[in-house]
N, C-alpha and C positions, 0 to 999 in steps of 0.2 A: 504494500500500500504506500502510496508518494505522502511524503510529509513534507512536501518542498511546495515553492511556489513556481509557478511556469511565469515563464518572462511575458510582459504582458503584451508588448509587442508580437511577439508570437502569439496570442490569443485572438490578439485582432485581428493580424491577419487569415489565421483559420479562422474565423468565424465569418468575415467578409469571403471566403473561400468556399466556406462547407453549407453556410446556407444553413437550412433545417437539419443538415443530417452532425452539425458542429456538437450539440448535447452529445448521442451518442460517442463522439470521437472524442470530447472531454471528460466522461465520465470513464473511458478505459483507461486513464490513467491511476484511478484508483483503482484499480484488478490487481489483483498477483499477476505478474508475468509468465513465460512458460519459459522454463527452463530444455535445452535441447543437447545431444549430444550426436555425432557420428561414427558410425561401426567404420573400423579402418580396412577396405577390400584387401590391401597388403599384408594383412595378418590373420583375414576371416573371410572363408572362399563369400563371392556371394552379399558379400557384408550380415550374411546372415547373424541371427542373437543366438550363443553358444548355449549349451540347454542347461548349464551349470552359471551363468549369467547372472549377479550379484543385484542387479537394481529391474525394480518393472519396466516396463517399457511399453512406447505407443507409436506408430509410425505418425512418422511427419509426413503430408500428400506430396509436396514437391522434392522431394528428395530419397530416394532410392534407399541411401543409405542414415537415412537421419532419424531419429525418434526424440521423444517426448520423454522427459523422467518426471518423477515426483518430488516437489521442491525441499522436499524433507530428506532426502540422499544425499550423498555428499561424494558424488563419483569420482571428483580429483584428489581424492586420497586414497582411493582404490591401487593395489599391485598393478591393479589390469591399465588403468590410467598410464605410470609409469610404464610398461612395457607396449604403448603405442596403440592398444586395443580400439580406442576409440580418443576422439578428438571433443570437447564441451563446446561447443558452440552455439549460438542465438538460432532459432530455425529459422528466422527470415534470411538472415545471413546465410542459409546453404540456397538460397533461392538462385543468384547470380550465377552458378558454377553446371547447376542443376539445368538450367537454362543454353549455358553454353556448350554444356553436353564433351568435354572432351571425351576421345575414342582413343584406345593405344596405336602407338605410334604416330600422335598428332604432336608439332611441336608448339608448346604453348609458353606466353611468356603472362608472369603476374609479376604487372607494373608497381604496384602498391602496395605490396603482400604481407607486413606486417601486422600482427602478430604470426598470421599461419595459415589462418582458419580457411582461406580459399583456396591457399599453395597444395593444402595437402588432401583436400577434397577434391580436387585436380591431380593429384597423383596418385589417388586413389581410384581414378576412374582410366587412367596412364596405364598401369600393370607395370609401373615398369619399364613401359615399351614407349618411345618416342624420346622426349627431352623436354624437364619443364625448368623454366629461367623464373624464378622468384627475385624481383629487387626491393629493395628496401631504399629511401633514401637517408633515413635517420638510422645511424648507427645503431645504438643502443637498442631501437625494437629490430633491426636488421639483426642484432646477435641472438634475439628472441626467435627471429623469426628461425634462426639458422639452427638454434634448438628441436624447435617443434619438428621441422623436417625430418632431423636427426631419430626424433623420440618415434616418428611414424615409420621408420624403415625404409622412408623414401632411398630408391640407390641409381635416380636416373635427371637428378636434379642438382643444378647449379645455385647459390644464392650469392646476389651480385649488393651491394653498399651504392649504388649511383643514383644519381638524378636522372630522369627521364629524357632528358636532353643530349644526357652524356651515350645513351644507348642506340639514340634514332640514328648516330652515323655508323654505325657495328652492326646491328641486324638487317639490313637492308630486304626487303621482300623476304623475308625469312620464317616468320612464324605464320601455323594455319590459324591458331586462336589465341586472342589476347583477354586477360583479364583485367577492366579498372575498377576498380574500386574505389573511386577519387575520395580524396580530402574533402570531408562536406561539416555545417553546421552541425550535424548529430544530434537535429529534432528529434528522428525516428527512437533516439537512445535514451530519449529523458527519462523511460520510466526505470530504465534498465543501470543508468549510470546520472548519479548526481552533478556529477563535474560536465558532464554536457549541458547542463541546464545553467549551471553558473557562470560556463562560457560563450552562451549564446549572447551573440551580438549582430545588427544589423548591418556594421561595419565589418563583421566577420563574414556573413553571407555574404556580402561582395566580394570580399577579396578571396573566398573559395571559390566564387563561378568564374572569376579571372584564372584562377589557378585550377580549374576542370578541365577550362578549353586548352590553355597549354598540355597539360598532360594529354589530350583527346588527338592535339595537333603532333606531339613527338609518336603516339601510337600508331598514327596511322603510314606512313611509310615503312614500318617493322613490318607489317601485315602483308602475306603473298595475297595475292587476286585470288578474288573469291574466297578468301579466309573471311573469319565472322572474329569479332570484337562485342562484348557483353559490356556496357556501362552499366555502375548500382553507385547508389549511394545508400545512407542511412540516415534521409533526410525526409522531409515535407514541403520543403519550398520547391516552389515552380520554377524559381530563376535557374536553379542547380540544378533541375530535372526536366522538363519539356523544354522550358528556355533555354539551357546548355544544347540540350540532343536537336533542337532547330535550328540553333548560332553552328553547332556542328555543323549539320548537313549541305546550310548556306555554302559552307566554306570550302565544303570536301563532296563534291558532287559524285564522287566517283563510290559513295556509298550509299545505301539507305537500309532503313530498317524494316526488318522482318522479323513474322510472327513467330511465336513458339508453341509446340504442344503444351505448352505448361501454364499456358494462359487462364485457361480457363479457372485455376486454382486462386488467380490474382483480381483485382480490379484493373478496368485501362485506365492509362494513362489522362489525361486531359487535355486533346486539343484545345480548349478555349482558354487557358492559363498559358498557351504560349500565342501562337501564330493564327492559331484556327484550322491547320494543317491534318487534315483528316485521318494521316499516317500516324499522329501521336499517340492513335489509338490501340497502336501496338507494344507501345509502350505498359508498361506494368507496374502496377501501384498495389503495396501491401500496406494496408490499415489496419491498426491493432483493434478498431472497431470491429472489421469484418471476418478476419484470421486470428488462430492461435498465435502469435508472433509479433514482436516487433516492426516499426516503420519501417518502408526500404523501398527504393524504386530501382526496376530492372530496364534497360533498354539494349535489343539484339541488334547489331548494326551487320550487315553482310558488305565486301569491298568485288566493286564491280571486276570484269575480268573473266577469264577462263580457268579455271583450276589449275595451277602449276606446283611441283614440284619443288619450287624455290631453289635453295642451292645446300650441298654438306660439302663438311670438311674433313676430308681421310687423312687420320694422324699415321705418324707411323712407329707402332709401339715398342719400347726397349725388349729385344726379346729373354734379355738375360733376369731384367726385374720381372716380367710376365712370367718367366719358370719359376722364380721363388717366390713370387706371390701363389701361385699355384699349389708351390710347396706347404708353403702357411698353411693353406687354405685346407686341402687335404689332408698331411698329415697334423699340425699345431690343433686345427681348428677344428680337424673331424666331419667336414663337409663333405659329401657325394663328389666323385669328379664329375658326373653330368652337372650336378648345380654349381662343380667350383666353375667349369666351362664356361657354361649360364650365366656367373657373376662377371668373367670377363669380356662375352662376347658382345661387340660392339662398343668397347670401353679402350683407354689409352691410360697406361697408369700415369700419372705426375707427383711429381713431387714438390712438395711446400715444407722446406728447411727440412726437419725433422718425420712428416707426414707423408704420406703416400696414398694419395685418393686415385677414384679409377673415374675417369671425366667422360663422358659420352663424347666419340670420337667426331660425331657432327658439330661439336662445337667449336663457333672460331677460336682465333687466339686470343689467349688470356691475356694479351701484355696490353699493358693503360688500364687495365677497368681492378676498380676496388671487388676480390674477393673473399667472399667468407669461406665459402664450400662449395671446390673444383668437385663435384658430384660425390662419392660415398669414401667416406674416411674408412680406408679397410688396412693400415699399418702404420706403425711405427718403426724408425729406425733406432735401434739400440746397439751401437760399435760393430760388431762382425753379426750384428743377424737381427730380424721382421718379427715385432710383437704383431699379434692381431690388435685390431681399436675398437674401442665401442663400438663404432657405429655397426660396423660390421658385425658383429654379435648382433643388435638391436632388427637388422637387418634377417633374420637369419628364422627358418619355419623348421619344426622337430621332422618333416619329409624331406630337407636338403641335409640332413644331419648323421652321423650313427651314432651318436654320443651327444647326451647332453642330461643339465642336472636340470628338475623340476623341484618347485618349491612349494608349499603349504603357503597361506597367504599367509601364517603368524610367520614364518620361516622368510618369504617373500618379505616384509617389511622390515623386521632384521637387515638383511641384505640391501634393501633403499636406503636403511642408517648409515651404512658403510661395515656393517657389524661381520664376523666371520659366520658362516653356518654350517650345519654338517652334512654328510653326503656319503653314499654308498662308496668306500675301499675302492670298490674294483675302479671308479672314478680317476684318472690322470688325467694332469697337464688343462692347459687351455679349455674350457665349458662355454657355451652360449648357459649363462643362468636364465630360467623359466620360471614362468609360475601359470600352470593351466595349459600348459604349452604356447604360453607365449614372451619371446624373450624381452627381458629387460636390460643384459648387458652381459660385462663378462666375469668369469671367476676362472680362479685356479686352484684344481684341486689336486693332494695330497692326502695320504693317509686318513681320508674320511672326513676330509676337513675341505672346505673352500674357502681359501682365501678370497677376499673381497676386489674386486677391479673396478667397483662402481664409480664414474669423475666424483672426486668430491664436492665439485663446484653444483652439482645435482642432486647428493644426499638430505634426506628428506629428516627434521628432528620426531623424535618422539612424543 
């Protein structure tokens, strides 16, 4: 229930907006909100709910993989949280991605992707397969966001620190879908987050629709012909949402927007709050009045052209680190050679000082651009020989494996402390540790014991 007050200026305006239907959309601020989480496909075929599944669950309509909890659970302190299981997310927030529909082997870039929440619902709908470019321009949620990737298994993603500007001359016709998620006022959040509400400013809605269209304007030359671009915000005003996606279109003829099967789940859009342009109406509006969910506006943009293939780049890999990564991987790590195969194929190892990630080979060159994470952190170098790295544990299903240790979830949270726990003898060397079979990192075991490998910069207190 809101105990805050709404900026009043924003009342007036929704109400010169909403007309008669303005009651109902002000009284859903006093609702409990719905809390939402996503099944992660990379850990759970299907994104199906495991039958051993800790919290209830409800499906969300526009998202495949999304459902409904009950706000009395506390699922980010679950094992299963930590081991990538699922992602907490707002369910209007899976609207945008759900929309955009990536397919594996699409390459997709998410312009805006801090915290996470769309990067990796995007690489979950990937397998894997294609290449997804998450950038961040603010550091700080840029290393957040480089977490969450990490925690979901992702092993086909890049996460890049740049401005949007810095990228429109490096991808040139390259990606088939783009994700924005632009910088907006964060009406749609007031019920959801306080500090939205205390940062609305009239002055800020301006200077966010200035700052839409740039971002709209650097996205669109990334984009091969005939690739689709999904715009969302998490707003209510018009100027950021019909008014942007019309200022859009004026500028960039060479796109328009198209419907989605997912429409009918939303309200349209509002011609008559921008232009009058009778296309607006493909646009997509989520009212907390009318849906379980949070504010959000969706708009599908398609870029004219004929389908092309855009362009890759064939590295040419070290073939001497590709055998002892191999090595790692099979013997250290106890992975399948068909899956150690699997983790290399189509990948270029690099190396970052000490690090050794495996980059998805279509990607151009790294030099000039601020990176987090050259795709999946899968070694360490230690003087004459290859630790395995988290990620590569986190990465990793009990069917790619012949070994590995499962945990008890009192056993399992032990383990997120950094604490040591026990484990069957017959147990050596390098484990993906598990709990339910799904991994959370790595251990080494000895004599019935596993030692702890958890970062400590991710160890959870008691």
């Amino acid at each position: 229930m809101s105990d805050f007050s709404l900026p009043s200026g924003f009342l007036r305006d929704m109400q010169n907006l909403l007309g008669t239907e303005f009651p109902d959309f002000a009284a859903s601020f006093d609702k409990e909100r719905f809390c939402g989480l996503r099944l992660n496909p990379l850990k759970c075929k299907n994104a199906e709910i495991p039958g051993d599944f800790p919290f209830s669950l409800e499906k969300v309509p526009w998202a495949s993989e999304g459902y409904y909890y009950n706000a009395g659970d506390r699922p980010g302190r679950h094992p299963l949280h930590f081991a990538g299981l699922y992602y907490i997310q707002e369910p209007s927030a899976m609207a945008p991605v759900s929309v955009l529909d990536p397919k594996p082997g699409d390459y997709v870039l998410d312009l805006c992707a801090a915290p996470g929440g769309k990067s990796t619902q995007a690489a979950g709908r990937l397998l894997n397969k294609g290449l997804l470019v998450s950038n961040e321009i603010n550091r700080t949620r840029a290393s957040i966001l480089s977490e969450n990737v990490e925690r979901m298994g992702v092993r086909n993603a890049v996460v890049l620190n740049e401005s949007p500007s810095a990228l429109k001359g490096r991808f040139d016709s390259f990606f088939d879908k783009i994700i924005v998620d632009a910088p907006c006022s964060g009406e749609g959040m007031f019920r959801k987050e306080e500090a939205a509400v205390t940062e609305w400013s009239e002055e800020n809605v301006k200077t966010c629709i200035e700052r839409q269209a740039e971002i709209l304007d650097c996205a669109t030359s990334m984009l091969k012909a005939g690739g689709r671009l999904v715009y969302s915000t998490c707003t209510f005003n018009p100027g950021e949402n019909e008014g942007t996606i019309i200022a859009f279109l004026s500028g960039h003829p060479e796109f328009k927007l198209v419907s989605s099967p997912l429409a009918s789940f939303f309200a349209k859009g509002r011609p008559e709050w921008a232009n009058n342009d009778p296309a607006l109406s493909d646009t997509m509006r989520l009212w907390p009045h009318k849906l379980n969910g949070e504010g959000h506006f969706v708009a599908l943009l398609e870029k004219s052209g004929e389908k092309s293939e855009g362009y890759t780049v064939k590295k040419t890999a070290d073939k001497n680190l590709t055998k002892d990564l191999r090595l790692l991987f099979t013997k250290e790590m106890k992975i399948r050679p068909e899956a150690a195969d699997e983790l290399l194929e189509g990948t270029v190892p690099v190396e970052f000082g000490e690090n050794i990630y495996l980059l998805p080979e279509s990607f151009p060159d790294l030099k000039g651009l601020k990176v987090l994470r050259p795709g999946l952190h899968v070694a360490v170098k230690k003087k004459d020989r290859l630790e395995p790295a988290h990620a590569l544990a986190v990465s990793l299903k009990p069917c790619e494996l012949t070994e590995w240790a499962d945990l008890s979830e009192e056993e399992a949270l032990k383990y997120l402390c950094g604490e040591t726990v026990s484990c069957s003898p017959e147990l050596k060397g390098w484990l993906s540790v598990m709990t339910q079979g799904f991994s959370m990192g790595l251990g080494k075991a000895s004599g019935g014991i596993i030692k702890n490998h958890y970062p400590k910069g991710l160890r959870i207190q008691k």
